[in-house]
C-alpha positions in Angstrom: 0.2 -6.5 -11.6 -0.5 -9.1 -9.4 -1.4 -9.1 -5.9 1.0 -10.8 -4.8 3.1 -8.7 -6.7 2.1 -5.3 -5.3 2.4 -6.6 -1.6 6.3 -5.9 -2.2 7.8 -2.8 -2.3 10.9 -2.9 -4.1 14.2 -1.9 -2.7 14.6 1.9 -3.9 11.2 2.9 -1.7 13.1 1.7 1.2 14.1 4.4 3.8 14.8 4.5 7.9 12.2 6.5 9.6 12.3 9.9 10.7 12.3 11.0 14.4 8.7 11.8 14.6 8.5 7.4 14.0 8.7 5.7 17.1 7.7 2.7 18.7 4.1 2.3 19.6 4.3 2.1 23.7 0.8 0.6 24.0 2.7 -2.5 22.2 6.1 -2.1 22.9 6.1 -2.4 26.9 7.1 -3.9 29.1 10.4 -3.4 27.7 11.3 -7.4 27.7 8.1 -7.4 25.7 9.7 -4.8 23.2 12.9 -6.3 23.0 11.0 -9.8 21.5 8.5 -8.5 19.3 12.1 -6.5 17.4 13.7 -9.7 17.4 10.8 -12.0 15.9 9.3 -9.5 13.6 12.3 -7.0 13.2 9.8 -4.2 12.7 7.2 -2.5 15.3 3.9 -0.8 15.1 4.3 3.0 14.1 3.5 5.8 16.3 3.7 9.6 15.9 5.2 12.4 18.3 3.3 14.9 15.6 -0.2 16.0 14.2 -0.3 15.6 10.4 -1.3 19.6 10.4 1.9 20.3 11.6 4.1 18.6 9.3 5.7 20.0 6.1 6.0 18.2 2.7 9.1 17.1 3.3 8.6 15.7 6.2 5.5 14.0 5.1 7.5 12.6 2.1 10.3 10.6 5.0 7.6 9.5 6.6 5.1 7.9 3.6 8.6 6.1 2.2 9.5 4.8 5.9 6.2 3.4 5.9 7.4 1.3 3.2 10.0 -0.4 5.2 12.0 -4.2 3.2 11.0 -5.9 7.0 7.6 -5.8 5.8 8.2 -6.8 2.3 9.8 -9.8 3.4 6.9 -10.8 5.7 4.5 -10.3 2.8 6.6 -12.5 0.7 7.0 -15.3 3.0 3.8 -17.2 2.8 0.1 -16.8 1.3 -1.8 -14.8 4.0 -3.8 -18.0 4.1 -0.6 -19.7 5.5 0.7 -17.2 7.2 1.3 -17.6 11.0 -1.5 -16.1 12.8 0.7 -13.8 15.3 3.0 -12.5 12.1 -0.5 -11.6 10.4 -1.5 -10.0 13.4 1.3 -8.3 13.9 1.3 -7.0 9.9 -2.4 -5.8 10.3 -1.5 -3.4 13.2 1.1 -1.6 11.3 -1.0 -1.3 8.3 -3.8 -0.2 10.4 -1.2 2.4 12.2 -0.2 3.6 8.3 -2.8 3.5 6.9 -4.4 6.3 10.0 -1.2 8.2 9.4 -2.3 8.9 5.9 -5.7 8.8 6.1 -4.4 12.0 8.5 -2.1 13.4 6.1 -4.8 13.4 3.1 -7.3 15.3 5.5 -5.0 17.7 6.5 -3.0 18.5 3.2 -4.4 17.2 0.6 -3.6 13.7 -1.5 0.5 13.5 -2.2 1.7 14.1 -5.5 4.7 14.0 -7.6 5.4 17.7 -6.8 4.4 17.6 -3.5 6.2 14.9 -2.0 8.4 13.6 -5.1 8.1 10.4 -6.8 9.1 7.4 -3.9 6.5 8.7 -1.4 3.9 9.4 -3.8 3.9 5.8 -4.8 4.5 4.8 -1.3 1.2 6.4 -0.4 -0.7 4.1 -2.7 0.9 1.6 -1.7 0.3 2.0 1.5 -3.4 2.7 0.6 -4.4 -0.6 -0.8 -3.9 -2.0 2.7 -6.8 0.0 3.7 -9.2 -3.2 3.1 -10.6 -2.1 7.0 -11.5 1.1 5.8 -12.7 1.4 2.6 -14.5 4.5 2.9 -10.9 6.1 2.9 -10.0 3.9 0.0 -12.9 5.7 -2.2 -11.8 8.6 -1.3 -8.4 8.2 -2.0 -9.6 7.2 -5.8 -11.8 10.4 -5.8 -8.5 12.6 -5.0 -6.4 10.8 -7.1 -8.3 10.3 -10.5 -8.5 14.2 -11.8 -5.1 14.9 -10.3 -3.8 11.1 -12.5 -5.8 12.9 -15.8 -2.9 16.2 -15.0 0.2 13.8 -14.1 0.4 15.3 -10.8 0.3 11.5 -9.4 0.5 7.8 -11.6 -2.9 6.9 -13.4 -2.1 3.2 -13.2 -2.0 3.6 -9.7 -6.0 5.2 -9.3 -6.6 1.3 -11.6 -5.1 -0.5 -9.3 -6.7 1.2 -6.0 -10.2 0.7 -8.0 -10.2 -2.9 -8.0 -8.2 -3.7 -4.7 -11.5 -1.5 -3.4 -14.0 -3.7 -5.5 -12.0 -6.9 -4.5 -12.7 -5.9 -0.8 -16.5 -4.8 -1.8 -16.6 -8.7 -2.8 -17.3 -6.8 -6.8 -16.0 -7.8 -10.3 -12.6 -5.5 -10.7 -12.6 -2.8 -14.0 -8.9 -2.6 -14.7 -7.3 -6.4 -14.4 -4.8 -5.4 -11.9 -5.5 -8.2 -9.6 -4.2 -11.4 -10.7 -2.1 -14.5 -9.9 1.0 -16.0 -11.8 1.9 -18.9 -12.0 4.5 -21.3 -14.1 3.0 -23.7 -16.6 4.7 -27.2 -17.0 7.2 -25.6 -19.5 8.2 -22.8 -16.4 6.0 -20.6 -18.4 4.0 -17.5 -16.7 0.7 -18.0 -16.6 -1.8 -14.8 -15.5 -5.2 -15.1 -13.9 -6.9 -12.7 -12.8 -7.3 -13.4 -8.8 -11.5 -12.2 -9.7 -13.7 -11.9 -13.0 -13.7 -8.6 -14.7 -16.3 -6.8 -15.4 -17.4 -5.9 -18.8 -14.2 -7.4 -20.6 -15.3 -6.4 -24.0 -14.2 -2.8 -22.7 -11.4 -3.3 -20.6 -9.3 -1.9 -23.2 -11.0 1.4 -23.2 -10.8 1.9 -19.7 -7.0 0.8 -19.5 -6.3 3.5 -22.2 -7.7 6.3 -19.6 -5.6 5.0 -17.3 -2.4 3.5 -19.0 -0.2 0.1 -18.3 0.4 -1.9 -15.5 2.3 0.3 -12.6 5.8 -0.9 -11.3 5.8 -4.1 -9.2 5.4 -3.1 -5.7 
C-alpha cells in the first residue's frame, strides 16, 4: 500500500453528508466568500450541530463515510503535496483537521468503530480518516492502542492497525515496522516498481510481524 495509494478513497466509501454536516460559518461567511471557496474546491470545512455523546451508531456510521467525500480524493490525487497549490493544501488540512476532531470525539465518547458497530464502509473510513492525524499524533497512538486487541478478535481490519503504525512512525521521523508506506513507480518496460517511501526497521522480521497482522489493506 502506498501512500499515495491510501490518500484515495475509492468510490464505494463515498456518501452525502448527513444533516448534523454543515458548512463551517467561521470559513464560509461572508456568503460571497462561501459561494467561491464551493466553486474552487467543491468541498467545505465540516462542522457539527451535535455532541459526539449524543449520537447513535448509526448516525456515527453517515457521518465517518461522509467524511470520506470523492472531492477530496480528487484533490489528493492531483499533485504531490510538494506541488500542490498552497491555498488547495490549506484548504485540505482544515478539513482533515475538522475530521479528524470529529473522531478523535467520537472515540472518546463511544469507543473505537468497528465492523459491528458501524459496519464495514465507516469502519475503514475511520482509519482512513485517522492517518491524517499527522497534527495530532497522540490521538494516532491511541487509536493503534484501541484498535490492535479489537484487530486480534476481527471486530475491525488488522492490516489497518499496520498501516496506522507506520503512518505514526513516518510522522515521529522513525523507521516503519509493517512496509505499508511506499512509492510506485513504472520501470522503463512500464513495470511497477515499489519502494518503500522510509527504511524498515528490522527487515529480517518483517515477515513475522506481517503474519500478526495480515496483507496489505484495500487501496484507499
Amino acid at each position: 500500500l502506498g501512500r499515495r495509494e491510501c490518500e484515495a478513497p475509492p468510490a464505494w466509501m463515498a456518501a452525502p453528508g448527513g444533516a448534523a454536516v454543515h458548512a463551517d460559518p467561521a470559513v464560509e461567511t461572508p456568503p460571497e466568500l462561501g459561494a467561491w471557496k464551493l466553486s474552487q474546491y467543491g468541498v467545505a470545512v465540516p462542522a457539527y450541530d451535535r455532541p459526539a455523546s449524543e449520537l447513535g451508531w448509526d448516525e456515527i456510521a453517515g457521518e465517518l463515510v461522509a467524511m470520506r467525500t470523492p472531492e477530496l480524493a480528487r484533490y489528493r490525487r492531483a499533485s504531490p503535496e510538494s506541488e500542490r497549490d498552497p491555498a488547495l493544501h490549506a484548504h485540505i488540512q482544515r478539513i482533515d483537521r475538522a475530521h479528524v476532531a470529529r473522531l478523535r470525539e467520537i472515540v472518546e465518547a463511544h469507543g473505537w468503530p468497528t465492523f459491528e458497530r458501524v459496519g464495514a464502509r465507516a469502519a475503514s473510513a475511520a482509519v482512513l480518516t485517522a492517518q491524517y492525524a499527522g497534527h495530532d499524533p497522540d490521538f494516532m497512538e491511541r487509536a493503534i492502542e484501541l484498535m490492535t486487541p479489537l484487530a486480534r478478535t476481527g471486530e475491525v481490519s488488522p492490516p489497518y492497525v499496520a498501516l496506522l503504525t507506520d503512518r505514526l512512525r513516518v510522522y515521529r521521523g522513525q523507521d516503519q515496522l509493517f512496509g505499508t508506506q511506499v512509492e510506485v513507480t513504472l520501470d522503463d518496460s512500464g513495470l511497477p516498481v515499489v519502494t518503500p517511501t522510509v527504511p524498515i526497521a528490522s527487515p529480517g522480521t518483517l515477515d513475522q510481524r506481517r503474519a500478526e497482522f495480515g496483507p496489505s489493506p484495500p487501496r484507499a
